[in-house]
Backbone as XML, in Angstrom:
<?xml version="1.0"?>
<chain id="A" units="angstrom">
  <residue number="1" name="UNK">
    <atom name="N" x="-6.133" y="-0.769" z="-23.190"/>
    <atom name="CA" x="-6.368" y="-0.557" z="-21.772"/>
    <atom name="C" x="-5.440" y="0.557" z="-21.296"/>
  </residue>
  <residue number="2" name="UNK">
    <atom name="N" x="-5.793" y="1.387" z="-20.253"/>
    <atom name="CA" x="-5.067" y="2.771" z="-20.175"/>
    <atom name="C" x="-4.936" y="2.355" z="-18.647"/>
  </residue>
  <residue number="3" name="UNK">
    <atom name="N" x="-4.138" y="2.729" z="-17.980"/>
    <atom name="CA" x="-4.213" y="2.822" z="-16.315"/>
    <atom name="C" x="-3.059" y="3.828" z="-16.305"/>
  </residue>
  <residue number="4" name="UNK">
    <atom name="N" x="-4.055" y="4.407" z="-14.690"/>
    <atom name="CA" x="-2.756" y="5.640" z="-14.248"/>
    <atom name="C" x="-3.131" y="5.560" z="-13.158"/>
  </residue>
  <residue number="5" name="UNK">
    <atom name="N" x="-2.056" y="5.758" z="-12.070"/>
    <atom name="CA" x="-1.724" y="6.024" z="-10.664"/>
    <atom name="C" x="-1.707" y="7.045" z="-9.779"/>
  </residue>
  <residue number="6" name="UNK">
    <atom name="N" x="-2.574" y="7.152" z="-8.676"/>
    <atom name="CA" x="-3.000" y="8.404" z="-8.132"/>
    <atom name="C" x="-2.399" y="7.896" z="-6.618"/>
  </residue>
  <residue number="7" name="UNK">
    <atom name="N" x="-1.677" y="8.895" z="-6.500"/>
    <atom name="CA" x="-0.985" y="8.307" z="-4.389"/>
    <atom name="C" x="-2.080" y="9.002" z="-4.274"/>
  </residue>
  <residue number="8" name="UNK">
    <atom name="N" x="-2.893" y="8.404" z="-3.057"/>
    <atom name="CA" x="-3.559" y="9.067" z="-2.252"/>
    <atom name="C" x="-3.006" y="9.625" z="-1.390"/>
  </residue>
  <residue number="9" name="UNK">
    <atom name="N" x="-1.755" y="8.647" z="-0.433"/>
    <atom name="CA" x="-0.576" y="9.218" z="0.635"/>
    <atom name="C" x="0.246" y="8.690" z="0.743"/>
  </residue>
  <residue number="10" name="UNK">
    <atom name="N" x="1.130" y="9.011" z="1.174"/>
    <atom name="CA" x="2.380" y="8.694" z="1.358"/>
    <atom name="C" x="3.067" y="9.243" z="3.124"/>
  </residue>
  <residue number="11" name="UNK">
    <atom name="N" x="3.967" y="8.341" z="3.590"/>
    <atom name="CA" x="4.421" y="8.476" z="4.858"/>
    <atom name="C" x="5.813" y="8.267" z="4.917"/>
  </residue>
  <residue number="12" name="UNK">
    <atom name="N" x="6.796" y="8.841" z="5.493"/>
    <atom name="CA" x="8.440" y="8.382" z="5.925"/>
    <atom name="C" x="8.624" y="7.743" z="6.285"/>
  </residue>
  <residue number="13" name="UNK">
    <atom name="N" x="9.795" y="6.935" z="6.847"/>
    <atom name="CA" x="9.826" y="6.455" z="8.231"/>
    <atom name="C" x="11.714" y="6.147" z="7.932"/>
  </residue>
  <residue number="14" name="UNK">
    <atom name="N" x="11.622" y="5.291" z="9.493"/>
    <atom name="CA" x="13.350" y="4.654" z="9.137"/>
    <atom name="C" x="13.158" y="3.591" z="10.605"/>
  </residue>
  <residue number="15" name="UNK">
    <atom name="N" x="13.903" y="2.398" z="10.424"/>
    <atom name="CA" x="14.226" y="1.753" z="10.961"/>
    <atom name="C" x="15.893" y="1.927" z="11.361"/>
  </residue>
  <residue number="16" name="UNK">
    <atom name="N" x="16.267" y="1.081" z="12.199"/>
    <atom name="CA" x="17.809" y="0.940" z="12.476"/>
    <atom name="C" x="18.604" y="1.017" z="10.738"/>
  </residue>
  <residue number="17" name="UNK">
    <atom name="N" x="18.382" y="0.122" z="9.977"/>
    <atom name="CA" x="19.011" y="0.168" z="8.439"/>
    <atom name="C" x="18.353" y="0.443" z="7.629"/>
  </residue>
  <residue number="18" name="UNK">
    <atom name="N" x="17.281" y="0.680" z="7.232"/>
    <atom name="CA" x="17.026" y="1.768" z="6.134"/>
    <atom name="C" x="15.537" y="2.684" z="6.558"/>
  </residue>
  <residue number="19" name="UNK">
    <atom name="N" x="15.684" y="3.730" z="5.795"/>
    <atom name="CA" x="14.788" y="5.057" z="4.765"/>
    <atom name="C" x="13.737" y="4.187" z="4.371"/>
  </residue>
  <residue number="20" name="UNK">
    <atom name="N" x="12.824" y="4.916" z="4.729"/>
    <atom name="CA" x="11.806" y="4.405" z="3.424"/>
    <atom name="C" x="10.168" y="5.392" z="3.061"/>
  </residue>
  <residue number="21" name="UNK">
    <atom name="N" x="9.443" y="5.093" z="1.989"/>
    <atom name="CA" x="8.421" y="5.568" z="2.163"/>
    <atom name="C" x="7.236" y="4.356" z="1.833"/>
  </residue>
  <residue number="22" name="UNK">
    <atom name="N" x="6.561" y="4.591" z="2.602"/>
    <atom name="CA" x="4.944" y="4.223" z="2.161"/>
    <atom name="C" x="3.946" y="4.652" z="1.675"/>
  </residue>
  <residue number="23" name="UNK">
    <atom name="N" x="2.937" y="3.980" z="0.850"/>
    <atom name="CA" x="2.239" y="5.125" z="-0.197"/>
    <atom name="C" x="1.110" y="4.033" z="-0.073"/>
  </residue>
  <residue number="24" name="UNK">
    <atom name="N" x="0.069" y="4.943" z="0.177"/>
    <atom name="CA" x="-1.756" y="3.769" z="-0.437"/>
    <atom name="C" x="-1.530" y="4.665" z="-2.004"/>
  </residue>
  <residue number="25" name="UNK">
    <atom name="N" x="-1.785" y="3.723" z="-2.464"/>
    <atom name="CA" x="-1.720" y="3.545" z="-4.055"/>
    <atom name="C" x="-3.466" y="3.562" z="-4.471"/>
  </residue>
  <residue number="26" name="UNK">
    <atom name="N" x="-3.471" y="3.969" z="-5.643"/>
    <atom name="CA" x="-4.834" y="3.417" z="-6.182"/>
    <atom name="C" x="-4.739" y="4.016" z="-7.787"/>
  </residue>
  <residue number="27" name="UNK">
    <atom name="N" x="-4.863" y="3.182" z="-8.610"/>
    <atom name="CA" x="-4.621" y="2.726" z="-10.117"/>
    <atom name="C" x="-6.363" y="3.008" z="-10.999"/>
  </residue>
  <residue number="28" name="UNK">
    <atom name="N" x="-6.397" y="3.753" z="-11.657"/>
    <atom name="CA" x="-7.564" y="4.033" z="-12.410"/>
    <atom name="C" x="-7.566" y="2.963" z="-13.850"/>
  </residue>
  <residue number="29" name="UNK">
    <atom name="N" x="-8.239" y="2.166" z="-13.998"/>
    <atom name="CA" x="-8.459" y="1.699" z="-15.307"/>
    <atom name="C" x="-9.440" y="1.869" z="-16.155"/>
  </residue>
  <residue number="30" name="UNK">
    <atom name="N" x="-9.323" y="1.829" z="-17.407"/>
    <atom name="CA" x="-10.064" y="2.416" z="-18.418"/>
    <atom name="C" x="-10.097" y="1.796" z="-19.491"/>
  </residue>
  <residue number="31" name="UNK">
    <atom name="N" x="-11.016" y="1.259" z="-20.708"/>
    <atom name="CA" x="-10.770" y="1.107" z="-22.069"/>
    <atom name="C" x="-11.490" y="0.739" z="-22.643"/>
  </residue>
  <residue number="32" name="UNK">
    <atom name="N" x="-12.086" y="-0.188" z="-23.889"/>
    <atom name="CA" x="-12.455" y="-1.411" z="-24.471"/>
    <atom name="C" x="-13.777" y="-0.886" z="-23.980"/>
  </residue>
  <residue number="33" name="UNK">
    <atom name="N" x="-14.531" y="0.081" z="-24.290"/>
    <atom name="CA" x="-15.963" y="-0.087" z="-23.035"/>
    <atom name="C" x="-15.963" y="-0.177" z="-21.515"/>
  </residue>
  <residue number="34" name="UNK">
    <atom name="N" x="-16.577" y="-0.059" z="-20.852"/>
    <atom name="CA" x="-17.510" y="-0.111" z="-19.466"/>
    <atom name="C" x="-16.595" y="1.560" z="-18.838"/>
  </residue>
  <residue number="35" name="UNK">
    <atom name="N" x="-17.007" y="1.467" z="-17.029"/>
    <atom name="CA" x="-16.243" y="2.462" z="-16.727"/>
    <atom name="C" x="-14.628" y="2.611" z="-16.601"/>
  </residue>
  <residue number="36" name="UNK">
    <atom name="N" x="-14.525" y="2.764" z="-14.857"/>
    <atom name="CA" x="-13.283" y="3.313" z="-14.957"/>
    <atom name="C" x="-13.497" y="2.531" z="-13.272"/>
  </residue>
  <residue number="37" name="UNK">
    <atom name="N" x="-12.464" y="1.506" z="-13.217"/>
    <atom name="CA" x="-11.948" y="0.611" z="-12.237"/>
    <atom name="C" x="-11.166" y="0.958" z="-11.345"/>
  </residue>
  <residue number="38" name="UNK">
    <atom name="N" x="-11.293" y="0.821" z="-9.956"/>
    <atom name="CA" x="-10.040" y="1.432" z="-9.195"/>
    <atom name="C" x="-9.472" y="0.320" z="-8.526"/>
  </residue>
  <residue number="39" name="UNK">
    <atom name="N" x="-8.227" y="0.200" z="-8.845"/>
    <atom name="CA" x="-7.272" y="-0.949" z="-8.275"/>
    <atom name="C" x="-6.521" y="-0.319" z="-7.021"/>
  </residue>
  <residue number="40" name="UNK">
    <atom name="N" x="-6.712" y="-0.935" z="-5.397"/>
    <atom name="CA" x="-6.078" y="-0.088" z="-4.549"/>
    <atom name="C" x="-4.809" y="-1.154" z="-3.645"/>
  </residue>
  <residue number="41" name="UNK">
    <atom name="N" x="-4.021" y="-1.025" z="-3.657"/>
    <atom name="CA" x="-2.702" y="-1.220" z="-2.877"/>
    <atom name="C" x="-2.145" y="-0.300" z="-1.879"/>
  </residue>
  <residue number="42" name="UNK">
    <atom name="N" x="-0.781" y="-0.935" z="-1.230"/>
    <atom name="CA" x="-0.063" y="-0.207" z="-0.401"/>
    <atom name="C" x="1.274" y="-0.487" z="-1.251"/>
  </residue>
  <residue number="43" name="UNK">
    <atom name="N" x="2.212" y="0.348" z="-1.068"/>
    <atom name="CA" x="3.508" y="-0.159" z="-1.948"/>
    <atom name="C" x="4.591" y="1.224" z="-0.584"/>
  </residue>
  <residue number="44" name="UNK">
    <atom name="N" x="5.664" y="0.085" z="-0.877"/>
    <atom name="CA" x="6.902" y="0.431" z="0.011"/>
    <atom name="C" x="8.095" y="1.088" z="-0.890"/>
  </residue>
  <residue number="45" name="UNK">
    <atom name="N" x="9.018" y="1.843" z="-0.667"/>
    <atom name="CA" x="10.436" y="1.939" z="-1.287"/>
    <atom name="C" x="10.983" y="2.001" z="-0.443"/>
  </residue>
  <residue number="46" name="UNK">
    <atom name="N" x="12.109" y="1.444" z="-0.056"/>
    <atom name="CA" x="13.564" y="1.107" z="1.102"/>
    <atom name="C" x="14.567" y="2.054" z="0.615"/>
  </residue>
  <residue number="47" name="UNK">
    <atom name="N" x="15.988" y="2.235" z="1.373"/>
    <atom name="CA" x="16.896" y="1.950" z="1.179"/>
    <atom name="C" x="17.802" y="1.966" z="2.168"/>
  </residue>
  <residue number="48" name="UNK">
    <atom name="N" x="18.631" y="0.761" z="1.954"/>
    <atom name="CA" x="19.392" y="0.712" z="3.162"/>
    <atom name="C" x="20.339" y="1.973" z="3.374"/>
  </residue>
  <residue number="49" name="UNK">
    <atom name="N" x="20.381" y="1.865" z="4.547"/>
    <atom name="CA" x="21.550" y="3.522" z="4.698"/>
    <atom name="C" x="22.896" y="2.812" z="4.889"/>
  </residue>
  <residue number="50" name="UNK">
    <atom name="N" x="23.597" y="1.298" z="5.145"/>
    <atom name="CA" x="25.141" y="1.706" z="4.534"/>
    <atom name="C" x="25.304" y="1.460" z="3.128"/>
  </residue>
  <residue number="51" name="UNK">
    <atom name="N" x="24.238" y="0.306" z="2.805"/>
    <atom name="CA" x="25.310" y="-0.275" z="1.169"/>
    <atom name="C" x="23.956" y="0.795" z="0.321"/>
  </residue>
  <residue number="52" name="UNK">
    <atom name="N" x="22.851" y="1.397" z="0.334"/>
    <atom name="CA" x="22.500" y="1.962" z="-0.493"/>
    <atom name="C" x="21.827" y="1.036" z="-1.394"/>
  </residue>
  <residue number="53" name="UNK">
    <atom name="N" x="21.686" y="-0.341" z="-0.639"/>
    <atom name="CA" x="20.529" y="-1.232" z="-2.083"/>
    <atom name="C" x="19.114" y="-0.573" z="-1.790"/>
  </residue>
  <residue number="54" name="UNK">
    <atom name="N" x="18.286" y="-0.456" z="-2.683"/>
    <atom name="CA" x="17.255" y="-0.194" z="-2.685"/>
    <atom name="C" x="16.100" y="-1.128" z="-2.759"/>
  </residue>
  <residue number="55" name="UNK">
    <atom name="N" x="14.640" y="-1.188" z="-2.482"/>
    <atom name="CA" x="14.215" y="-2.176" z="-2.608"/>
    <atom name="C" x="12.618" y="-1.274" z="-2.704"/>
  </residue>
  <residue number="56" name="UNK">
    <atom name="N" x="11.911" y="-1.913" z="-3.419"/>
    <atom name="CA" x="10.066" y="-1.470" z="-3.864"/>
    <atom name="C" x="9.441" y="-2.978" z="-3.767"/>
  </residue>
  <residue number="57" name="UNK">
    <atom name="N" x="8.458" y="-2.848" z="-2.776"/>
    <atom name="CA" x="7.116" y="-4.086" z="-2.711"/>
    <atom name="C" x="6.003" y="-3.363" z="-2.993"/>
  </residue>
  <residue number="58" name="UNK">
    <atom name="N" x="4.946" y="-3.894" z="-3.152"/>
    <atom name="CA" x="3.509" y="-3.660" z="-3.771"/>
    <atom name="C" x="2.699" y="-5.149" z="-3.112"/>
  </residue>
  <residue number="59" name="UNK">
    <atom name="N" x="1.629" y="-4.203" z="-2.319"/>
    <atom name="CA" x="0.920" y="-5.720" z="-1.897"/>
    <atom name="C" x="0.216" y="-6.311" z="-3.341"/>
  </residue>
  <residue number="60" name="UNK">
    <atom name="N" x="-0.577" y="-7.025" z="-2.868"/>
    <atom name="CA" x="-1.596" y="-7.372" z="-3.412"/>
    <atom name="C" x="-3.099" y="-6.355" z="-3.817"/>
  </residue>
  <residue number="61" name="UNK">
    <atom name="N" x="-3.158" y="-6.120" z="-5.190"/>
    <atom name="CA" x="-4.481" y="-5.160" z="-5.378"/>
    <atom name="C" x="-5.674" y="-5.651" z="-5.144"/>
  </residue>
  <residue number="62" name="UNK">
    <atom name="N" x="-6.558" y="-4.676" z="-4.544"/>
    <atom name="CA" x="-7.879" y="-5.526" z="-4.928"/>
    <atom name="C" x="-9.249" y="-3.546" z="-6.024"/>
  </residue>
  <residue number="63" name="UNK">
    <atom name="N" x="-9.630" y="-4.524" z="-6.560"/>
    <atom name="CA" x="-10.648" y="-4.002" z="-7.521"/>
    <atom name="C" x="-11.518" y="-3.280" z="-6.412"/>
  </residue>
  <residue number="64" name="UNK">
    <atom name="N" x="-12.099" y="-1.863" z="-6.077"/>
    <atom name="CA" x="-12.776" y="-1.300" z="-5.256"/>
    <atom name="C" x="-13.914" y="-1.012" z="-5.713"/>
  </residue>
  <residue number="65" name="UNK">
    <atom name="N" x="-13.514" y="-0.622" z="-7.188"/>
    <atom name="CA" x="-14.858" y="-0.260" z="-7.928"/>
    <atom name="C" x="-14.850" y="-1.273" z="-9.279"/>
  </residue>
  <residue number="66" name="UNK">
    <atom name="N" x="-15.611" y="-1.608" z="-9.429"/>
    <atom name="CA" x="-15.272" y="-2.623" z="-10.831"/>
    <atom name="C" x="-16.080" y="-1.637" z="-11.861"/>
  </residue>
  <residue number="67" name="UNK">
    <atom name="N" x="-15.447" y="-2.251" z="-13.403"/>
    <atom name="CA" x="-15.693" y="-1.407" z="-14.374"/>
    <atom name="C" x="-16.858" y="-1.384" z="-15.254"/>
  </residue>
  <residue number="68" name="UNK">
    <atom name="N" x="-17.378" y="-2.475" z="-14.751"/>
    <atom name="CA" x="-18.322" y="-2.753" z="-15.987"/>
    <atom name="C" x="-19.813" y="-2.695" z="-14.611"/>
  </residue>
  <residue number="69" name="UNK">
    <atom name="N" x="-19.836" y="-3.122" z="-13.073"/>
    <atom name="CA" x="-20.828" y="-3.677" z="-12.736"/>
    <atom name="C" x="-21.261" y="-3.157" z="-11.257"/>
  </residue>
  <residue number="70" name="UNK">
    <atom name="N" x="-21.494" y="-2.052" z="-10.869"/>
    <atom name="CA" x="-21.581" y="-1.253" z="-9.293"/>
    <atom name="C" x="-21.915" y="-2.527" z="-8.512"/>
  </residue>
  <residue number="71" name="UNK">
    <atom name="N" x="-22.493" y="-3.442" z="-8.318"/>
    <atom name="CA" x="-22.967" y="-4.651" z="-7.238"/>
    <atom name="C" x="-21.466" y="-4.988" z="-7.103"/>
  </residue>
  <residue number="72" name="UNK">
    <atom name="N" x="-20.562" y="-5.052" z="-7.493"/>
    <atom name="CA" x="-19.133" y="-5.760" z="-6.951"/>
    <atom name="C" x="-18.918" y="-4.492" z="-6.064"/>
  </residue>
  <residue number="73" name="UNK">
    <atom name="N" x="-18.805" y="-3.195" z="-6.202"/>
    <atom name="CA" x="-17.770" y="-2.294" z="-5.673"/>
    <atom name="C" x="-18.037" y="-2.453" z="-4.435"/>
  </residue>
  <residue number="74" name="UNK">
    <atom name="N" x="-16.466" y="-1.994" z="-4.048"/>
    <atom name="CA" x="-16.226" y="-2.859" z="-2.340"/>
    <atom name="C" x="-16.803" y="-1.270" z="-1.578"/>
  </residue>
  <residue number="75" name="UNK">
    <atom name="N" x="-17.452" y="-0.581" z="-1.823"/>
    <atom name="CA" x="-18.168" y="0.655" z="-1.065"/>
    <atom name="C" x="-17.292" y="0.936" z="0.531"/>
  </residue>
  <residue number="76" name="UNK">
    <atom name="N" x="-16.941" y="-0.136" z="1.279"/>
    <atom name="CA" x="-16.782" y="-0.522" z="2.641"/>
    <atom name="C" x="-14.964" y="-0.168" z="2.718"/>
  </residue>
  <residue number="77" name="UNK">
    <atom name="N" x="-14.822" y="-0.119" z="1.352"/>
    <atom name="CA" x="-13.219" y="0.321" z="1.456"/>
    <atom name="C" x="-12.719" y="1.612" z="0.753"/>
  </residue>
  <residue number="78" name="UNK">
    <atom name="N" x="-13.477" y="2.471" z="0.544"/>
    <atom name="CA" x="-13.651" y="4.106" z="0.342"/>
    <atom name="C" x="-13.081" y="4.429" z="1.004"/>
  </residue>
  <residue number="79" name="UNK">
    <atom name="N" x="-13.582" y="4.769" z="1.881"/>
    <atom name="CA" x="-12.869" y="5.476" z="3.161"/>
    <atom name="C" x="-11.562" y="5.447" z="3.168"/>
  </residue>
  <residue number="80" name="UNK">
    <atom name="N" x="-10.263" y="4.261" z="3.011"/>
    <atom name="CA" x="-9.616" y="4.256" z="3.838"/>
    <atom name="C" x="-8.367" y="4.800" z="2.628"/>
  </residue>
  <residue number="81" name="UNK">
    <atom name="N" x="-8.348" y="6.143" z="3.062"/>
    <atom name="CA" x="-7.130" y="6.306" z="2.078"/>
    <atom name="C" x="-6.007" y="7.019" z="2.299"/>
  </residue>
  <residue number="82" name="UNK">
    <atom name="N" x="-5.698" y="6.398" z="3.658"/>
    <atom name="CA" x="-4.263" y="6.963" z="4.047"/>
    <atom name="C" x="-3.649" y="6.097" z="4.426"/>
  </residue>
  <residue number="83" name="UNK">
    <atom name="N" x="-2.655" y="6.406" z="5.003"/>
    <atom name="CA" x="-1.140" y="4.964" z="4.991"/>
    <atom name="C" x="-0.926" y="5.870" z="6.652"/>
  </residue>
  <residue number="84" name="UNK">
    <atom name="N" x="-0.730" y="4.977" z="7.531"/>
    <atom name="CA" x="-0.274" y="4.265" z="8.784"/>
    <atom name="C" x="0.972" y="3.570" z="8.582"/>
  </residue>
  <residue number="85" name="UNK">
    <atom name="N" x="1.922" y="3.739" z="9.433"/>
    <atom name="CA" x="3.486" y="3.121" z="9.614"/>
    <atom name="C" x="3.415" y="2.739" z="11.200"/>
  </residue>
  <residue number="86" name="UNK">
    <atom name="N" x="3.810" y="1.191" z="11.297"/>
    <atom name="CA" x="4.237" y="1.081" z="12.683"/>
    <atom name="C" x="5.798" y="0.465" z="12.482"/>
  </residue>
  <residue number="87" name="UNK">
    <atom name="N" x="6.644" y="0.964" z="13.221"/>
    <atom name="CA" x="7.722" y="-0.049" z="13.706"/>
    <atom name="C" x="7.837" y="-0.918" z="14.454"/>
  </residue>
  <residue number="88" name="UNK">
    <atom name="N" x="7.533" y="-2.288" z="14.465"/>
    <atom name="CA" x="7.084" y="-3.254" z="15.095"/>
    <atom name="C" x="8.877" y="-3.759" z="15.873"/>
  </residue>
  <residue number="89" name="UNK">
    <atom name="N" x="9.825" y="-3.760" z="15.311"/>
    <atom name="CA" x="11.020" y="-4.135" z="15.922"/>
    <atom name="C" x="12.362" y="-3.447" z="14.792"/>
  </residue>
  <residue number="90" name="UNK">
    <atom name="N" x="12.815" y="-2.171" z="15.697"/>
    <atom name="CA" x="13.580" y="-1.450" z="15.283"/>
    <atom name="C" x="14.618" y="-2.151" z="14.712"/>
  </residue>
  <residue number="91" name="UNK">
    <atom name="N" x="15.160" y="-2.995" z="15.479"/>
    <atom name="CA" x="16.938" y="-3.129" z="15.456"/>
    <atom name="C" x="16.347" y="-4.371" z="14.569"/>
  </residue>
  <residue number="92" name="UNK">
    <atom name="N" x="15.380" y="-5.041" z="14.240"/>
    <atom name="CA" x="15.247" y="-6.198" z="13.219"/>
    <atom name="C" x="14.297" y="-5.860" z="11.741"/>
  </residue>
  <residue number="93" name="UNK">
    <atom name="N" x="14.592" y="-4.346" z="11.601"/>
    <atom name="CA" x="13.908" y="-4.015" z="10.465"/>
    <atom name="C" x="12.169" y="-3.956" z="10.358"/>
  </residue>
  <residue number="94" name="UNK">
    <atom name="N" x="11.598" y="-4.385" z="11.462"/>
    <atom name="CA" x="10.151" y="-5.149" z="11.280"/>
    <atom name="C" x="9.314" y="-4.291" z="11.231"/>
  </residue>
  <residue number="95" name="UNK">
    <atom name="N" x="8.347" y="-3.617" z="10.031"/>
    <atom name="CA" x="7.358" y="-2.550" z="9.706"/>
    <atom name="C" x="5.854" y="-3.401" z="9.690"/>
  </residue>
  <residue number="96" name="UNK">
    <atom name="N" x="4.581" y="-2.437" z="10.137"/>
    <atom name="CA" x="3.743" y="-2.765" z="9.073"/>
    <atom name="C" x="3.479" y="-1.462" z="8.821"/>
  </residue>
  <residue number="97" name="UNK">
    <atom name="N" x="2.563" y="-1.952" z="7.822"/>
    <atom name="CA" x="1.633" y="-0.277" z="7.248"/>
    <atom name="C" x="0.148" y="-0.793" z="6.689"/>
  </residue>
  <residue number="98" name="UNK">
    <atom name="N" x="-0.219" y="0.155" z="7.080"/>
    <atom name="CA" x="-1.734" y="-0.259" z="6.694"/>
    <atom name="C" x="-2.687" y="1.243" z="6.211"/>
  </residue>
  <residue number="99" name="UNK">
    <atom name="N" x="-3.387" y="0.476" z="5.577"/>
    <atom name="CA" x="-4.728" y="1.659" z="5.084"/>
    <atom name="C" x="-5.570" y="2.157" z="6.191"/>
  </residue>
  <residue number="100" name="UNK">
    <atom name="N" x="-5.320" y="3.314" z="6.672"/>
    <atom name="CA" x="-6.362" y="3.798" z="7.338"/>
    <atom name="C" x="-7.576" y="4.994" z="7.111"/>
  </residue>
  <residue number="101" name="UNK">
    <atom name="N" x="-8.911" y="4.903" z="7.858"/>
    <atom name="CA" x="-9.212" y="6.019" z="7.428"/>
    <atom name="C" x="-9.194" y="7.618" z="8.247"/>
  </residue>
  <residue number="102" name="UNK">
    <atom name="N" x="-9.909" y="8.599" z="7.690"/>
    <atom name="CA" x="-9.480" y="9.828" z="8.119"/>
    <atom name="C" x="-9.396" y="9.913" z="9.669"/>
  </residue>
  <residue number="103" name="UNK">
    <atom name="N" x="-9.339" y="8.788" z="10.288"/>
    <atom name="CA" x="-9.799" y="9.151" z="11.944"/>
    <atom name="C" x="-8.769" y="8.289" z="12.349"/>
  </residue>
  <residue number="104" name="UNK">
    <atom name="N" x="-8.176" y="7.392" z="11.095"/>
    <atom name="CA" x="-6.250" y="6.362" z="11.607"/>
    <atom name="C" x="-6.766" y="5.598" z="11.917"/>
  </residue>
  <residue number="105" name="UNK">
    <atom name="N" x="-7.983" y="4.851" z="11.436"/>
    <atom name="CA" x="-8.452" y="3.587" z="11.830"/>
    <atom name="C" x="-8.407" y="2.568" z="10.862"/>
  </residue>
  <residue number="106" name="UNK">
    <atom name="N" x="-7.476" y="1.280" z="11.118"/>
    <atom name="CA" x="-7.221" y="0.490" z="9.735"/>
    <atom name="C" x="-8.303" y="-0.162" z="9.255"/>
  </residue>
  <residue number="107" name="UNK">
    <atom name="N" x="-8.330" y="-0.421" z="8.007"/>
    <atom name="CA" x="-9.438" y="-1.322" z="7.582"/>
    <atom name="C" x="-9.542" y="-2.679" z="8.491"/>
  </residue>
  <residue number="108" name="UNK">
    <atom name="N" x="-7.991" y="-3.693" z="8.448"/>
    <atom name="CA" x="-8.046" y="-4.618" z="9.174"/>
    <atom name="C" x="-6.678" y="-4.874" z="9.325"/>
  </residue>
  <residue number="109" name="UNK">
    <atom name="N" x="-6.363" y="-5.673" z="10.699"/>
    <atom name="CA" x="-4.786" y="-5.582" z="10.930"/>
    <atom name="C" x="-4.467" y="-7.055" z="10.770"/>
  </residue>
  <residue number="110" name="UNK">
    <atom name="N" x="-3.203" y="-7.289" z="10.746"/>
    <atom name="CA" x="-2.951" y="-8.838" z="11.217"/>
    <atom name="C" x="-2.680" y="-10.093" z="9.822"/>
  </residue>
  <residue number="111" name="UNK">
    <atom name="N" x="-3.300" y="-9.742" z="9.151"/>
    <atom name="CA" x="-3.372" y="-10.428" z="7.132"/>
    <atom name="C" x="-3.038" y="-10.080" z="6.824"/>
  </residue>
  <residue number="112" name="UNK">
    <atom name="N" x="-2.550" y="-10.375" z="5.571"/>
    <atom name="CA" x="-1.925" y="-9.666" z="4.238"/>
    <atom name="C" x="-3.057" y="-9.339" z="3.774"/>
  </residue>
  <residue number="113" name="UNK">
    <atom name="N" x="-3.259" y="-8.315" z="2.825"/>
    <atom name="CA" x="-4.285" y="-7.905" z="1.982"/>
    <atom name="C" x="-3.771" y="-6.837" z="1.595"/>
  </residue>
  <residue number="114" name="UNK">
    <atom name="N" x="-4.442" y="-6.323" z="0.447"/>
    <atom name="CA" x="-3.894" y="-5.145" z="-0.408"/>
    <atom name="C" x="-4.470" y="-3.943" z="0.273"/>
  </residue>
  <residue number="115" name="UNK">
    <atom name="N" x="-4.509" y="-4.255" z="1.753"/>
    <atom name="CA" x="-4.799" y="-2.675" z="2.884"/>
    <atom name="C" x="-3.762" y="-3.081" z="3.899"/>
  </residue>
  <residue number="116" name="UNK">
    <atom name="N" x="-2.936" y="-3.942" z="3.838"/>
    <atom name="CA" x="-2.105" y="-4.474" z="5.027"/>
    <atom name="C" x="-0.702" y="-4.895" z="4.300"/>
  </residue>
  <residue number="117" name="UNK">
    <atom name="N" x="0.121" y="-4.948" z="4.999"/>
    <atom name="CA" x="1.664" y="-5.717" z="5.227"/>
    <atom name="C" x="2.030" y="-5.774" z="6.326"/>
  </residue>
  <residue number="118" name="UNK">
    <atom name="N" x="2.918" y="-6.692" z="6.556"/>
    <atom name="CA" x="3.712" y="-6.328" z="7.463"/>
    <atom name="C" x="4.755" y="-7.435" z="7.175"/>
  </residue>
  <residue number="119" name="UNK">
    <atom name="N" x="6.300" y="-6.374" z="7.256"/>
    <atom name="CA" x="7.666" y="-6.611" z="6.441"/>
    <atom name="C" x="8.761" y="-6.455" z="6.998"/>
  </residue>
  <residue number="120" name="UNK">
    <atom name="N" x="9.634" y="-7.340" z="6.838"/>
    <atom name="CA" x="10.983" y="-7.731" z="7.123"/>
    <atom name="C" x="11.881" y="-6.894" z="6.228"/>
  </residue>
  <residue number="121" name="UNK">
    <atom name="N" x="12.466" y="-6.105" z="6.586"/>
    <atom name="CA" x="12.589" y="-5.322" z="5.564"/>
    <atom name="C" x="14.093" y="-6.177" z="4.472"/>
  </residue>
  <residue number="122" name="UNK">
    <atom name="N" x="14.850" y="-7.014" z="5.442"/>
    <atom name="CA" x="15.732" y="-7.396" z="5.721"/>
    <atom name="C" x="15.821" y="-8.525" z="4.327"/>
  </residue>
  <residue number="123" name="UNK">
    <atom name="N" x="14.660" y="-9.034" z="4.291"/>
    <atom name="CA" x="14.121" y="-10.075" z="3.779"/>
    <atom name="C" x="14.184" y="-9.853" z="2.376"/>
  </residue>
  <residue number="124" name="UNK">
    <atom name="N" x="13.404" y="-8.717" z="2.107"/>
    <atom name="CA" x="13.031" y="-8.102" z="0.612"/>
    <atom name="C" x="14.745" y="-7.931" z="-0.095"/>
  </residue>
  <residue number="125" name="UNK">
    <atom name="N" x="15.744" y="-7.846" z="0.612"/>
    <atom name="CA" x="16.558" y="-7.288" z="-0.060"/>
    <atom name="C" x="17.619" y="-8.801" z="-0.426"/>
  </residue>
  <residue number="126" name="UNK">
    <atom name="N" x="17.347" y="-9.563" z="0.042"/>
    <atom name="CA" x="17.913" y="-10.708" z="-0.427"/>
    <atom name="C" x="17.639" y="-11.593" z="-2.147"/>
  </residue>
</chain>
């Protein structure tokens, strides 16, 4: 099995204590027969700005195109291949980010899903 990683985008940001970037992710798979699968996420990198810990999350993936069977592919989640940053509460670390498409419109807000987070940043580093 072969997989490789294509950022679609990536975004800055900073809260009161750390740097960070956001990235919509999407993972090509390949092998053993059929096609070529696209696994799509959002994934974070931190770092705090006094002590310098660092920290990487990765939501949850979901399969967009499946490899072997076009009736699964999620068609309805094409579109969305850019990354959105909100700061929901500065001084308490509180981000989301989400998949949006070319017009900054999220797939869906409010859930976790591998087009959504929303993070404590505070939390991850414990």
């Amino acid at each position: 099995m072969t997989r490789t990683t294509h950022i679609d985008d990536s975004l800055s940001g900073e809260t009161k204590d750390y740097s960070f970037v956001a990235k919509k992710c999407e993972d090509h798979v390949w092998g053993n027969g059929g096609g070529i699968a696209w696994e799509e996420y959002l994934s974070i990198d931190a770092v705090h700005k006094t002590t310098k810990k660092t920290l990487m999350k990765n939501s949850a993936s979901i399969t967009t195109r499946d490899r072997y069977n076009s009736q699964y592919d999620l068609h309805d989640r094409w579109s969305y291949d850019y990354v959105k940053i909100n700061v929901l509460d500065n001084d308490k670390n509180i981000i989301e980010i989400m998949a949006v498409d070319n017009k900054g419109k999220p797939y869906l807000t409010g859930c976790s899903d591998a087009f959504y987070m929303k993070l404590n940043l505070d939390e991850l580093v414990k």
